[in-house]
PDB file of N, CA, C and O in Angstrom:
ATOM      1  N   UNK A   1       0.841  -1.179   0.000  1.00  0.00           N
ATOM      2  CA  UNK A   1       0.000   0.000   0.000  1.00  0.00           C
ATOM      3  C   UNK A   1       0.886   1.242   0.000  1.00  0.00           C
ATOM      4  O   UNK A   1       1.782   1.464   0.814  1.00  0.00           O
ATOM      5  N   UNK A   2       0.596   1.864  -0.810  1.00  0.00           N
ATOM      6  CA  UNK A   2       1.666   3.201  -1.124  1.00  0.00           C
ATOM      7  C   UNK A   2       0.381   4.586  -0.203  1.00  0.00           C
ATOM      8  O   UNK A   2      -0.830   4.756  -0.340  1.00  0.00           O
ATOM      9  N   UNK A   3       1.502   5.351   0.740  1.00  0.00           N
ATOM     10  CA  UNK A   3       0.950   6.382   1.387  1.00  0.00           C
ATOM     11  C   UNK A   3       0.562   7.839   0.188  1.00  0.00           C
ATOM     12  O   UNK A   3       1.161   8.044  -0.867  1.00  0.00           O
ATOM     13  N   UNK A   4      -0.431   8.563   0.676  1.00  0.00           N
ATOM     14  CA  UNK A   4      -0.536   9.734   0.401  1.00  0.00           C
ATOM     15  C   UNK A   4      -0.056  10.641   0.997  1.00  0.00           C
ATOM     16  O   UNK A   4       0.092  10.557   2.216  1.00  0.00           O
ATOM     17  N   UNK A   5       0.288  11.671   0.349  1.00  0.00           N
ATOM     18  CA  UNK A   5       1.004  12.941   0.780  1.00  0.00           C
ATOM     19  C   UNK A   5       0.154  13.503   1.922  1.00  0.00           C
ATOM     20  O   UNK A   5       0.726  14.394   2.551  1.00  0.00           O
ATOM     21  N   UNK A   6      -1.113  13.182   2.348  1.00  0.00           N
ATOM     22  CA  UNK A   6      -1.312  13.577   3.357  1.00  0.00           C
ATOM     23  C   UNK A   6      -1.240  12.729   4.514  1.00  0.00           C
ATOM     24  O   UNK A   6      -1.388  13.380   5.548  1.00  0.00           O
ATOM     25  N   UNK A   7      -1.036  11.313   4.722  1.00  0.00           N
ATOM     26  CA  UNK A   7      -0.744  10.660   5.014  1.00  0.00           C
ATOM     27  C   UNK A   7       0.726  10.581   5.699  1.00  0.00           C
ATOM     28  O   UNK A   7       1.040  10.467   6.884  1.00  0.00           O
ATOM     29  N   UNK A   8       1.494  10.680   4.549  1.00  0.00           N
ATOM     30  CA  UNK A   8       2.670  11.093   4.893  1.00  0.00           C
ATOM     31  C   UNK A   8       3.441  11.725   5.472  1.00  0.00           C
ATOM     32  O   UNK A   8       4.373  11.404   6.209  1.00  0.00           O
ATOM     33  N   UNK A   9       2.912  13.031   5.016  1.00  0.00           N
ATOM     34  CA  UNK A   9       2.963  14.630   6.304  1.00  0.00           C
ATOM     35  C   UNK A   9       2.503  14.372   7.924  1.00  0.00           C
ATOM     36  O   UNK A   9       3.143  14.716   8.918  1.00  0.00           O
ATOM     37  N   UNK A  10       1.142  13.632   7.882  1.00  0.00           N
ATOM     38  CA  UNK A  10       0.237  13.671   8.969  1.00  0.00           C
ATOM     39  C   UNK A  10       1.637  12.854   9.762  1.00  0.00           C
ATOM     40  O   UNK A  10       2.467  13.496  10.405  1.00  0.00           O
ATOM     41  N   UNK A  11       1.713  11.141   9.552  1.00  0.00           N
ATOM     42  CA  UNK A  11       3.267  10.359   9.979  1.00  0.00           C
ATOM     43  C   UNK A  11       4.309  10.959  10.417  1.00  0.00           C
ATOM     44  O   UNK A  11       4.875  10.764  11.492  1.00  0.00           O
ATOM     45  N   UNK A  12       4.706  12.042   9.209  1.00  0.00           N
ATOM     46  CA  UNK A  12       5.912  12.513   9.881  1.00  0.00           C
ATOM     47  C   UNK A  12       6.135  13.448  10.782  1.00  0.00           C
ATOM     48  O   UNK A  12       7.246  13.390  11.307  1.00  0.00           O
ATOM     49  N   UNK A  13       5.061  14.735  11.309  1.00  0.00           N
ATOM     50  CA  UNK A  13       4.597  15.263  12.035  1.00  0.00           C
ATOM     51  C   UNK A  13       4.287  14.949  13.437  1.00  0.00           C
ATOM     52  O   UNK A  13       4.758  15.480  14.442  1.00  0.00           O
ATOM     53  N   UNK A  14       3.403  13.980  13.346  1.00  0.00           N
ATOM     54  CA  UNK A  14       3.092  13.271  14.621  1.00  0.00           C
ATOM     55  C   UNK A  14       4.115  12.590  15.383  1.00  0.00           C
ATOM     56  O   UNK A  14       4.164  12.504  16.610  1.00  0.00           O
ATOM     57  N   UNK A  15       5.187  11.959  14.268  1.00  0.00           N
ATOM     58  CA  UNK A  15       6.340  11.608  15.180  1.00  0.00           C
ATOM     59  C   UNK A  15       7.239  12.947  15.594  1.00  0.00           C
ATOM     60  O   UNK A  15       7.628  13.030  16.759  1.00  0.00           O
ATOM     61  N   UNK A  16       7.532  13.879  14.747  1.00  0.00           N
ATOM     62  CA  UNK A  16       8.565  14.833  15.098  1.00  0.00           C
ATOM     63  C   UNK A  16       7.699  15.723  16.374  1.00  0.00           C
ATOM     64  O   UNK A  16       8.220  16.510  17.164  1.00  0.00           O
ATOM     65  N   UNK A  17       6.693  15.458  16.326  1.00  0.00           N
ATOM     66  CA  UNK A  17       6.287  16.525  17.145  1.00  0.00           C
ATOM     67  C   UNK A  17       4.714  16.154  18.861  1.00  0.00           C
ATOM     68  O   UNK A  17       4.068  16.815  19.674  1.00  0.00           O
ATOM     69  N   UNK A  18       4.929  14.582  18.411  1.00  0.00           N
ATOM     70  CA  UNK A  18       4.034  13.892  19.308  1.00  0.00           C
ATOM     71  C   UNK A  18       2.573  15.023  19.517  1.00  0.00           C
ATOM     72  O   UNK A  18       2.277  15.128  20.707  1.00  0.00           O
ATOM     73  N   UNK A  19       1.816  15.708  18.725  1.00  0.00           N
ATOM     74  CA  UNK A  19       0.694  16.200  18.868  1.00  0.00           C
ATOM     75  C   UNK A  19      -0.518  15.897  19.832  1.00  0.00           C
ATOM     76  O   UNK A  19      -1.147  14.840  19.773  1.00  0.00           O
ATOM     77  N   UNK A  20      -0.767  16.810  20.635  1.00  0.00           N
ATOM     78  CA  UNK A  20      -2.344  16.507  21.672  1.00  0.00           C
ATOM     79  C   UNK A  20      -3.416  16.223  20.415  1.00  0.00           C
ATOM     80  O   UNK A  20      -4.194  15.270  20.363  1.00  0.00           O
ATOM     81  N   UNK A  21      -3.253  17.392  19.313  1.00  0.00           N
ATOM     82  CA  UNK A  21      -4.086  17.492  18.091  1.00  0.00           C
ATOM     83  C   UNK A  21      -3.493  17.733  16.927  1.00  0.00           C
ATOM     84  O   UNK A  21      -2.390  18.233  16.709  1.00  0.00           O
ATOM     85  N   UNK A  22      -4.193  17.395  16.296  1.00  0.00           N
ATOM     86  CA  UNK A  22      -3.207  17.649  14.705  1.00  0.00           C
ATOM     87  C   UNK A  22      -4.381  17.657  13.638  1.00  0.00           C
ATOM     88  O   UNK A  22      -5.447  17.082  13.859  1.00  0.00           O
ATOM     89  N   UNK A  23      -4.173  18.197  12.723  1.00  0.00           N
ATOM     90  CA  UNK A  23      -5.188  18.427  11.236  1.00  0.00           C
ATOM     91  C   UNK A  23      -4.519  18.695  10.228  1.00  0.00           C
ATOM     92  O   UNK A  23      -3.515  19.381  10.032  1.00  0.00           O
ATOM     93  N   UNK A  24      -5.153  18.105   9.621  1.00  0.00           N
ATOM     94  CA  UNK A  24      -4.528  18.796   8.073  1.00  0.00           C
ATOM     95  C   UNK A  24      -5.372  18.450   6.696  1.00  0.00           C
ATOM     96  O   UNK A  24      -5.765  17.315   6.426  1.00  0.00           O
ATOM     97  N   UNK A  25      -5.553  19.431   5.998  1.00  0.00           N
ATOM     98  CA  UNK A  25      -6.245  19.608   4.707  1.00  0.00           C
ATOM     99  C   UNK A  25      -5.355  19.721   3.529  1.00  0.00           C
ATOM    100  O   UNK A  25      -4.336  20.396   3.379  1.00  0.00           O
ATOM    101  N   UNK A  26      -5.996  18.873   2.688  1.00  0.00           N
ATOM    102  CA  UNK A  26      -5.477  18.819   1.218  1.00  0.00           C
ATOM    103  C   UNK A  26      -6.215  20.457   0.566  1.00  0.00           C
ATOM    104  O   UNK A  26      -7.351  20.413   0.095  1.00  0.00           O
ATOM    105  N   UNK A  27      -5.617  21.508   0.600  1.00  0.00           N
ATOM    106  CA  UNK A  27      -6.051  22.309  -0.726  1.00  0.00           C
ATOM    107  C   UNK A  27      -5.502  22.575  -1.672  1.00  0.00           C
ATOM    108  O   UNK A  27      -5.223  23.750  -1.910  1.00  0.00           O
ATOM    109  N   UNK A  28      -5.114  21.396  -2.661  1.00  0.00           N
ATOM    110  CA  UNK A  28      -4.746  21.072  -3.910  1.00  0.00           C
ATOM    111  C   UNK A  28      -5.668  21.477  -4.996  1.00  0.00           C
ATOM    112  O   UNK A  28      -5.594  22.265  -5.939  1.00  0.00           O
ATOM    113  N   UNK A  29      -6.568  20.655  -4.531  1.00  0.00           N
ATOM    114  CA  UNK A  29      -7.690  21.299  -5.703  1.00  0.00           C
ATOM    115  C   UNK A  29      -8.345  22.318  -6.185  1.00  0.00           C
ATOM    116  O   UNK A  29      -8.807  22.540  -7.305  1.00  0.00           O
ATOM    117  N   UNK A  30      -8.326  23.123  -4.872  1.00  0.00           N
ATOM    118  CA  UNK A  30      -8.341  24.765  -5.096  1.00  0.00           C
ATOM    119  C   UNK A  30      -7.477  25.625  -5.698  1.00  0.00           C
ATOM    120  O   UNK A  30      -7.601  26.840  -5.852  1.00  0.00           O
ATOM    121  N   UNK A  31      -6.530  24.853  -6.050  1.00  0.00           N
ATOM    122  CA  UNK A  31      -5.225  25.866  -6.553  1.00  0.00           C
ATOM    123  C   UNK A  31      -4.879  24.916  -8.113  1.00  0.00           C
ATOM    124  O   UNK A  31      -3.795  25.063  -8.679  1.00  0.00           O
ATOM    125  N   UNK A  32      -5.688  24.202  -8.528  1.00  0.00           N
ATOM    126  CA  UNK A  32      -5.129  23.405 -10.088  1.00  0.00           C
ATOM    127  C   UNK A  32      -4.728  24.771 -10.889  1.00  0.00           C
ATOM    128  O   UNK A  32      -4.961  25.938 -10.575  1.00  0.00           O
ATOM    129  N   UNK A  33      -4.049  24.241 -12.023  1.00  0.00           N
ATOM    130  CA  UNK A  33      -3.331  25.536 -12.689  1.00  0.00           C
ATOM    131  C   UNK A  33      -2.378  26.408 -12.615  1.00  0.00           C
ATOM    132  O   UNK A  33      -1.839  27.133 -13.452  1.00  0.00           O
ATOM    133  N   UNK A  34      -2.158  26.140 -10.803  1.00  0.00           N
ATOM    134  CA  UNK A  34      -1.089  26.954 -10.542  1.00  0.00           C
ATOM    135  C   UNK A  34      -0.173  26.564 -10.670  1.00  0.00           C
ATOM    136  O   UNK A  34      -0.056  25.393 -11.031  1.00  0.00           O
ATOM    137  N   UNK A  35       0.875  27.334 -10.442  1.00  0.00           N
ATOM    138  CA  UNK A  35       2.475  27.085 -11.156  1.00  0.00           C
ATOM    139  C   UNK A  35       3.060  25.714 -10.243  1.00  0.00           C
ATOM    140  O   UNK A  35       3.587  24.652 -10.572  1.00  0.00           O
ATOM    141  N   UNK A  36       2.720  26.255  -9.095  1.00  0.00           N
ATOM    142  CA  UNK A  36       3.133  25.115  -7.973  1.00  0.00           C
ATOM    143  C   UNK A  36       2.585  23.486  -8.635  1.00  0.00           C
ATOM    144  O   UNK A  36       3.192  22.437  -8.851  1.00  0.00           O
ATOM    145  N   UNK A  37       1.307  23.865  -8.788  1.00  0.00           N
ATOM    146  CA  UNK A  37       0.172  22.771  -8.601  1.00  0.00           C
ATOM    147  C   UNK A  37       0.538  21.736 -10.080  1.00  0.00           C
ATOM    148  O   UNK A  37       0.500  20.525 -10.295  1.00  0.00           O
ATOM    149  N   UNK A  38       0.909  23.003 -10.932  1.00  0.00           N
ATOM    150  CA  UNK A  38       1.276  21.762 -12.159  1.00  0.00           C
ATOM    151  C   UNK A  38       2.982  21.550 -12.205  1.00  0.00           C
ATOM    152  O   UNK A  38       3.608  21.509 -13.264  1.00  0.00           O
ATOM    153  N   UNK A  39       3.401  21.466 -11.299  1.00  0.00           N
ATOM    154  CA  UNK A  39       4.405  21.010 -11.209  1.00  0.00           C
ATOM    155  C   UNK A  39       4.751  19.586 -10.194  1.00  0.00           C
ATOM    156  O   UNK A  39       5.826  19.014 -10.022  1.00  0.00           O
ATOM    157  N   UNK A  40       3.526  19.320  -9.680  1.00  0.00           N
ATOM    158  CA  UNK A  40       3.334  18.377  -8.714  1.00  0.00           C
ATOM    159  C   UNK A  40       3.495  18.323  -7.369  1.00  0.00           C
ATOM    160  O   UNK A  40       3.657  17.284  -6.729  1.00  0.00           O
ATOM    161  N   UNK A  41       3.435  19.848  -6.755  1.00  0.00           N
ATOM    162  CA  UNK A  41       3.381  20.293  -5.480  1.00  0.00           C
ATOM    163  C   UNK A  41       2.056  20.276  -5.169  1.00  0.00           C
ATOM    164  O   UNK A  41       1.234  20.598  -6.026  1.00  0.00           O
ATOM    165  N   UNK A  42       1.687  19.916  -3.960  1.00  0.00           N
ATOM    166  CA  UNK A  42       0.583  20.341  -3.347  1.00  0.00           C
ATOM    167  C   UNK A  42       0.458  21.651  -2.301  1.00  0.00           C
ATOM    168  O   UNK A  42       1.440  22.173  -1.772  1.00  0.00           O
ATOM    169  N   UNK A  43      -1.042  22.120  -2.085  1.00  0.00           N
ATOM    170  CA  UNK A  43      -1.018  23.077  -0.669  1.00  0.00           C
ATOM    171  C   UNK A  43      -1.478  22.354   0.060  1.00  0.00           C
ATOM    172  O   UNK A  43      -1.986  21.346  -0.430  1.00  0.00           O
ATOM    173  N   UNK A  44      -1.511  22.504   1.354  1.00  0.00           N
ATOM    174  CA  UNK A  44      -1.854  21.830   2.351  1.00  0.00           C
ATOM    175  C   UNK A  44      -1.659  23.043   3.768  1.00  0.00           C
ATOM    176  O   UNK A  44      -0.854  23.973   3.826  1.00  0.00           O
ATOM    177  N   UNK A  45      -2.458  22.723   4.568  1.00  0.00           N
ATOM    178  CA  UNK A  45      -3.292  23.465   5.847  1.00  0.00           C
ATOM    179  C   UNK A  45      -2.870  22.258   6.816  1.00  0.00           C
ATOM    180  O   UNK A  45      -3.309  21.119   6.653  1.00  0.00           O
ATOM    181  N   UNK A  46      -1.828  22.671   8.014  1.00  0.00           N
ATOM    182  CA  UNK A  46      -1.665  21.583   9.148  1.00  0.00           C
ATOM    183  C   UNK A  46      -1.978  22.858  10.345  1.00  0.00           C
ATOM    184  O   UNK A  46      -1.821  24.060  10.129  1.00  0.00           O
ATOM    185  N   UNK A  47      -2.497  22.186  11.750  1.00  0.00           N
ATOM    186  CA  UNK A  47      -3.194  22.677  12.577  1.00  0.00           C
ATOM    187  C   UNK A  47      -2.755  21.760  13.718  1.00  0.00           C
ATOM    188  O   UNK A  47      -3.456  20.790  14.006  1.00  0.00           O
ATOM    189  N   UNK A  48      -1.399  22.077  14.512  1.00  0.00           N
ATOM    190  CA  UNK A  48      -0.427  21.325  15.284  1.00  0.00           C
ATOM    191  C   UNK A  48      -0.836  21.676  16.884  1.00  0.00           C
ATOM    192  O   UNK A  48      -0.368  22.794  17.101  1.00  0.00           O
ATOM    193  N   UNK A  49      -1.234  21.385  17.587  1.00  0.00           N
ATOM    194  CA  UNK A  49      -1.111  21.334  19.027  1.00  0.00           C
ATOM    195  C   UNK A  49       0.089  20.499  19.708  1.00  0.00           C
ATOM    196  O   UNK A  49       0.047  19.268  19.719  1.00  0.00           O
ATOM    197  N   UNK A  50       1.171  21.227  20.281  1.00  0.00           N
ATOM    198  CA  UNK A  50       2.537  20.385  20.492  1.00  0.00           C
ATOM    199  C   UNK A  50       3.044  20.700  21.940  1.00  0.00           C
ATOM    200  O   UNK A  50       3.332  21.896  21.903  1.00  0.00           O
ATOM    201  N   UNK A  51       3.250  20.309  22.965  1.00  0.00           N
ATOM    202  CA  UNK A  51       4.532  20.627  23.376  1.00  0.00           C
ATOM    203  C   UNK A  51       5.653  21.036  23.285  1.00  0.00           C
ATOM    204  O   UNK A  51       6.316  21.494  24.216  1.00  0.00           O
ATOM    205  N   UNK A  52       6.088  20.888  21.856  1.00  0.00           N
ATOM    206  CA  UNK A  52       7.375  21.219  21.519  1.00  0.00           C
ATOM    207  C   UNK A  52       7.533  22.495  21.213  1.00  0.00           C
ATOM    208  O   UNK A  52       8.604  22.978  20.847  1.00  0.00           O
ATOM    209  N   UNK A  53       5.905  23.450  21.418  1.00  0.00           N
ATOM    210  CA  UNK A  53       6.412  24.578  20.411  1.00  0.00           C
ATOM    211  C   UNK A  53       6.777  25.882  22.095  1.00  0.00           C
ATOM    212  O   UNK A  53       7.073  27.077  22.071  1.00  0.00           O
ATOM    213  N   UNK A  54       6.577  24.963  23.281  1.00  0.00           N
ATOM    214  CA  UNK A  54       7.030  26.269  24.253  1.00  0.00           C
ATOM    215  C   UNK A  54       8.189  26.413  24.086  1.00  0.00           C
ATOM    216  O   UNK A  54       9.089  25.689  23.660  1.00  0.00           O
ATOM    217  N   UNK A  55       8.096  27.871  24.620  1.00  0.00           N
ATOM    218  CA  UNK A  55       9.392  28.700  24.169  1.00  0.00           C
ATOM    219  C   UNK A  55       9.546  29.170  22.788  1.00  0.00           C
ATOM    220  O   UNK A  55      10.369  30.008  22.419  1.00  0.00           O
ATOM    221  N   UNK A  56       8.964  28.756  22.290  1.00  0.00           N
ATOM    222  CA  UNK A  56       9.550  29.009  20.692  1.00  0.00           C
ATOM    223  C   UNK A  56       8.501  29.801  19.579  1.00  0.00           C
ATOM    224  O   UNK A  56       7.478  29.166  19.323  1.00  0.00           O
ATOM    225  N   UNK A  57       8.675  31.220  18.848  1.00  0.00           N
ATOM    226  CA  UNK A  57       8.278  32.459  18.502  1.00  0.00           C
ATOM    227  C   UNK A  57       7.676  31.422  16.891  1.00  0.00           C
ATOM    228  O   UNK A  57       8.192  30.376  16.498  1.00  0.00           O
ATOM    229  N   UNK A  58       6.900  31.898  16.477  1.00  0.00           N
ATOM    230  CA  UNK A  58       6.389  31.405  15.415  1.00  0.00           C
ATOM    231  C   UNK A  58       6.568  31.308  14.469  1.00  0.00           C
ATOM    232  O   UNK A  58       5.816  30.906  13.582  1.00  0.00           O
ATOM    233  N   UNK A  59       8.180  31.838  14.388  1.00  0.00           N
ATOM    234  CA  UNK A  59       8.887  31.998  13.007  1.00  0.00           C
ATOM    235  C   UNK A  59       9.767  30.711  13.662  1.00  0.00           C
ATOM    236  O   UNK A  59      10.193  30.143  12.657  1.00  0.00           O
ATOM    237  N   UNK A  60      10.144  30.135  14.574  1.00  0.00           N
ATOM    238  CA  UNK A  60      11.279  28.666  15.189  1.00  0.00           C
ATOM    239  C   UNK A  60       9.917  27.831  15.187  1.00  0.00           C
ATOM    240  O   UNK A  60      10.263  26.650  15.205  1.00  0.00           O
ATOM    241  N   UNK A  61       8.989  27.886  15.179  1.00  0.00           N
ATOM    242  CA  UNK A  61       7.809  26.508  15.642  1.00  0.00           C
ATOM    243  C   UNK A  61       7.634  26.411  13.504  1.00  0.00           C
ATOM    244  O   UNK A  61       7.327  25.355  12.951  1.00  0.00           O
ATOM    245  N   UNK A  62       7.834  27.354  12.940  1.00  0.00           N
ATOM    246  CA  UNK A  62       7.198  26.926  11.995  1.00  0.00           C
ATOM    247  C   UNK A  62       8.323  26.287  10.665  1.00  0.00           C
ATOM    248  O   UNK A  62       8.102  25.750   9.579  1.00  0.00           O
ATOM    249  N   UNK A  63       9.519  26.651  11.370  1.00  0.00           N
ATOM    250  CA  UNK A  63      10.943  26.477  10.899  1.00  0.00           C
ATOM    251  C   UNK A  63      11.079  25.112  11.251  1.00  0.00           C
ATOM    252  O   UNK A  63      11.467  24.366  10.351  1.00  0.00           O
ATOM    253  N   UNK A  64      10.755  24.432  12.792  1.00  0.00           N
ATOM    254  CA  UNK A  64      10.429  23.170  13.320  1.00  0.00           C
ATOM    255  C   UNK A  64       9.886  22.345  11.902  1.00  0.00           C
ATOM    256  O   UNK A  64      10.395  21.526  11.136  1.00  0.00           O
ATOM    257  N   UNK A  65       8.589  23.024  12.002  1.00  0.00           N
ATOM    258  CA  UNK A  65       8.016  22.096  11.335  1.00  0.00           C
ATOM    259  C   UNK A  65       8.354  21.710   9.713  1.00  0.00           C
ATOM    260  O   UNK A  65       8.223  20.609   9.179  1.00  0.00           O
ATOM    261  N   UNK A  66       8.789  22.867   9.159  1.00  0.00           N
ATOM    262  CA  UNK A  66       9.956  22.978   7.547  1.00  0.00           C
ATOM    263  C   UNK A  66      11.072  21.424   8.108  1.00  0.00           C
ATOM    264  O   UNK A  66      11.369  20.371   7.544  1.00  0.00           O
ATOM    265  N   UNK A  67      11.335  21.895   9.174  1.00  0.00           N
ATOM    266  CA  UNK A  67      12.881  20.938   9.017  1.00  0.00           C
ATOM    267  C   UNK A  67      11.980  19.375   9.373  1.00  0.00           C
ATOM    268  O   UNK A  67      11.912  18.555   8.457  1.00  0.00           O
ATOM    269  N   UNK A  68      11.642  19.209  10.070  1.00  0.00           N
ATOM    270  CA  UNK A  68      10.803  17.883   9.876  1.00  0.00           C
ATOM    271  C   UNK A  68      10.234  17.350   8.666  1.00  0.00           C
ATOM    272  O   UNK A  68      10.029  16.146   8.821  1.00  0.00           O
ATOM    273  N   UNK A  69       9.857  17.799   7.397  1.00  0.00           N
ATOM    274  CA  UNK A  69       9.332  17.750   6.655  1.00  0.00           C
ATOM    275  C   UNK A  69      10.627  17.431   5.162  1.00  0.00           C
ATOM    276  O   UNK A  69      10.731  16.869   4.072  1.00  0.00           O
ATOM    277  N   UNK A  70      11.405  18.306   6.194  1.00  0.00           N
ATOM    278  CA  UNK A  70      12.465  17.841   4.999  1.00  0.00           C
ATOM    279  C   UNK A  70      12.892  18.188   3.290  1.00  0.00           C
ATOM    280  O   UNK A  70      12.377  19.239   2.906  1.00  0.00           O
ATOM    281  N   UNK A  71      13.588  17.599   2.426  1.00  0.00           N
ATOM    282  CA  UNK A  71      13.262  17.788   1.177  1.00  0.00           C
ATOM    283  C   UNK A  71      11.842  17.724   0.654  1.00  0.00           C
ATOM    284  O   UNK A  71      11.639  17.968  -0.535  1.00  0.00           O
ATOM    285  N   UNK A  72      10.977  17.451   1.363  1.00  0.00           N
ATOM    286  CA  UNK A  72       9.427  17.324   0.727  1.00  0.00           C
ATOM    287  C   UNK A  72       8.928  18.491   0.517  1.00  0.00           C
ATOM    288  O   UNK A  72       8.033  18.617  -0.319  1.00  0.00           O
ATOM    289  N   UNK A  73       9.517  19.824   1.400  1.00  0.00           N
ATOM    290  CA  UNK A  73       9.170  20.672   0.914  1.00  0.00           C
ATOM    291  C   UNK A  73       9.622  21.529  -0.478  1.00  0.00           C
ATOM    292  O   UNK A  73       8.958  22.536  -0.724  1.00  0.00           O
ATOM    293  N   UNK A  74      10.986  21.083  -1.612  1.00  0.00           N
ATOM    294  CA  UNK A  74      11.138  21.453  -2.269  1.00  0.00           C
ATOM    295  C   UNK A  74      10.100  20.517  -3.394  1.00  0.00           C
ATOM    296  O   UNK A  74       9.680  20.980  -4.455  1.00  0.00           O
ATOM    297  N   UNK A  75       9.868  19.378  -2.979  1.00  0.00           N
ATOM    298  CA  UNK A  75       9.470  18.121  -4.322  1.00  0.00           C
ATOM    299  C   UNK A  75       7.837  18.290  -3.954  1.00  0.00           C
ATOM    300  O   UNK A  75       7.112  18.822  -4.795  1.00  0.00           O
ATOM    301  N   UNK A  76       7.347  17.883  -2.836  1.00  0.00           N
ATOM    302  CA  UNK A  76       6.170  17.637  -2.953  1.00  0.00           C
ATOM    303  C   UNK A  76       4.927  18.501  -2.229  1.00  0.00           C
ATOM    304  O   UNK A  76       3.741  18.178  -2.160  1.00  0.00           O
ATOM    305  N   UNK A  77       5.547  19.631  -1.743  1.00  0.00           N
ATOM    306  CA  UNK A  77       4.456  20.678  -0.967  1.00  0.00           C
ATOM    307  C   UNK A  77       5.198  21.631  -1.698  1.00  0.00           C
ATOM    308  O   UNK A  77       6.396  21.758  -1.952  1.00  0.00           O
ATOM    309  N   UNK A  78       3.663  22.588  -2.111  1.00  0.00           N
ATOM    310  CA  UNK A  78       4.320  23.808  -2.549  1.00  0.00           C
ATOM    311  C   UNK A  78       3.955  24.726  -1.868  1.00  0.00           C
ATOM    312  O   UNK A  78       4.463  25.806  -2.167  1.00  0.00           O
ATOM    313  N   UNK A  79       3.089  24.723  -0.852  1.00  0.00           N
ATOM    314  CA  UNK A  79       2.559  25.202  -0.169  1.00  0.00           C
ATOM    315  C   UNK A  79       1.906  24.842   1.262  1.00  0.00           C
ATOM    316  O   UNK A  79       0.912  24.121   1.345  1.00  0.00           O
ATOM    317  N   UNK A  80       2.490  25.352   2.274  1.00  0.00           N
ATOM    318  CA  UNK A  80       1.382  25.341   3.675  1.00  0.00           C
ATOM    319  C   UNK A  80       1.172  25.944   4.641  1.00  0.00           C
ATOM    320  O   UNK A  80       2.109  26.462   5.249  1.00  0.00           O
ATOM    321  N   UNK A  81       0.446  26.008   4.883  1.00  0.00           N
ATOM    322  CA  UNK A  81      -0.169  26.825   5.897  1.00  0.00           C
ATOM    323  C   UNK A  81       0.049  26.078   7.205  1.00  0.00           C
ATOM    324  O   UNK A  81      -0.204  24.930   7.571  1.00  0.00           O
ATOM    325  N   UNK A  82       0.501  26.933   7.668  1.00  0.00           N
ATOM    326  CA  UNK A  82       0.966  26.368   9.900  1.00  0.00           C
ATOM    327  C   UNK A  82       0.068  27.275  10.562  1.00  0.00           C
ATOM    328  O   UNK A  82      -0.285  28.423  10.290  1.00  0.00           O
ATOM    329  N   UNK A  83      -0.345  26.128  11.916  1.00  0.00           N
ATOM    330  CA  UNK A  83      -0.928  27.148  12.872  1.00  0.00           C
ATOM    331  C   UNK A  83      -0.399  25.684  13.994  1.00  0.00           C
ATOM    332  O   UNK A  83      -0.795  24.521  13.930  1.00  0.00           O
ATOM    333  N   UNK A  84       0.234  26.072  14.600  1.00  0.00           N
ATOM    334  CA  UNK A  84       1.458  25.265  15.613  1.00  0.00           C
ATOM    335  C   UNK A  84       1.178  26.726  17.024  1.00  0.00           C
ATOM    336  O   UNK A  84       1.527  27.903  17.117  1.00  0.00           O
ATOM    337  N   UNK A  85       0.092  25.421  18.187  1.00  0.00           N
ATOM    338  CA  UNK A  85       0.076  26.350  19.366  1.00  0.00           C
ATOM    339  C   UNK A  85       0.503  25.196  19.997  1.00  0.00           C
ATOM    340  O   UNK A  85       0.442  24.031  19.603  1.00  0.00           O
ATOM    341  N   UNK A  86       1.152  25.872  21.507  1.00  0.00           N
ATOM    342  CA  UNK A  86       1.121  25.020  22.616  1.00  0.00           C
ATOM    343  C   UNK A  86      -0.384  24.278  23.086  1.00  0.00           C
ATOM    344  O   UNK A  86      -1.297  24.277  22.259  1.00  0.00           O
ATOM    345  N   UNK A  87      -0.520  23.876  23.956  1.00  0.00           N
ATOM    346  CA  UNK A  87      -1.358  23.382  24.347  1.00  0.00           C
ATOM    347  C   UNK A  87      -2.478  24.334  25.609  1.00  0.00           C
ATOM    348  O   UNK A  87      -3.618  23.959  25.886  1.00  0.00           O
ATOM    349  N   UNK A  88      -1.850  25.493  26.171  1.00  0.00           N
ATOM    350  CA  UNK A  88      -2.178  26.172  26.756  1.00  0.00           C
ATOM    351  C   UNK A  88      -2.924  27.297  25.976  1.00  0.00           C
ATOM    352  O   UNK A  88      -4.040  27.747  26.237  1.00  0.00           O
ATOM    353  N   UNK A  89      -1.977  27.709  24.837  1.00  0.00           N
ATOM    354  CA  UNK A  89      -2.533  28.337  23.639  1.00  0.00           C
ATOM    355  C   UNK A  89      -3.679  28.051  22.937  1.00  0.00           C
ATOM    356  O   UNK A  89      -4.258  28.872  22.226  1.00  0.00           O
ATOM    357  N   UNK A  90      -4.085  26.715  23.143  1.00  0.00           N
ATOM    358  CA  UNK A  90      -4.686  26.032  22.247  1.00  0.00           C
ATOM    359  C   UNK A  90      -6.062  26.282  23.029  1.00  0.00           C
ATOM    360  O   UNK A  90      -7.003  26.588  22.296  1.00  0.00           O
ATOM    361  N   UNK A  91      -6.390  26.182  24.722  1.00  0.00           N
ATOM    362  CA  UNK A  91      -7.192  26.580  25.465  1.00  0.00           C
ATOM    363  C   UNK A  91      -8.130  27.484  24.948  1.00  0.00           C
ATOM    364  O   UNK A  91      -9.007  27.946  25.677  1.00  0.00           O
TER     365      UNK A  91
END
């Protein structure tokens, strides 16, 4: 069984970042045509509740989440949207 890119993201996330909550939306299809989109990038919307992000300003929680993700962000996301709160935040 071969994973989907949202699938995939959701996996690698949840391990780098053990989530209370986590989400994420495919909006690929809203964006066909685009430069990204016909090149075989997707957008995508993740919605992280972490521990990992105390202490850390929303430009390092969202840098977190770039470096977890890895080369996937040059090949297979062309786009996403972060919203990465603590858990207190999240209240």
């Amino acid at each position: 069984m071969t994973q989907t890119r949202v699938e995939w993201i959701e996996e690698t996330l949840r391990a780098a970042f053990a989530p209370q909550h986590f989400s994420i939306e495919d909006d690929s299809a809203k964006h066909a045509g685009h430069a990204g989109a016909r090149s075989g990038g997707g957008h995508f919307r993740v919605f992280i509740v972490s521990d990992s992000f105390r202490g850390k300003s929303l430009v390092q929680r969202h840098h977190a989440v770039y470096a977890a993700l890895g080369t996937a962000m040059q090949t297979d996301i062309h786009a996403l949207a972060i919203r990465a709160l603590t858990p207190e935040e999240w209240r």
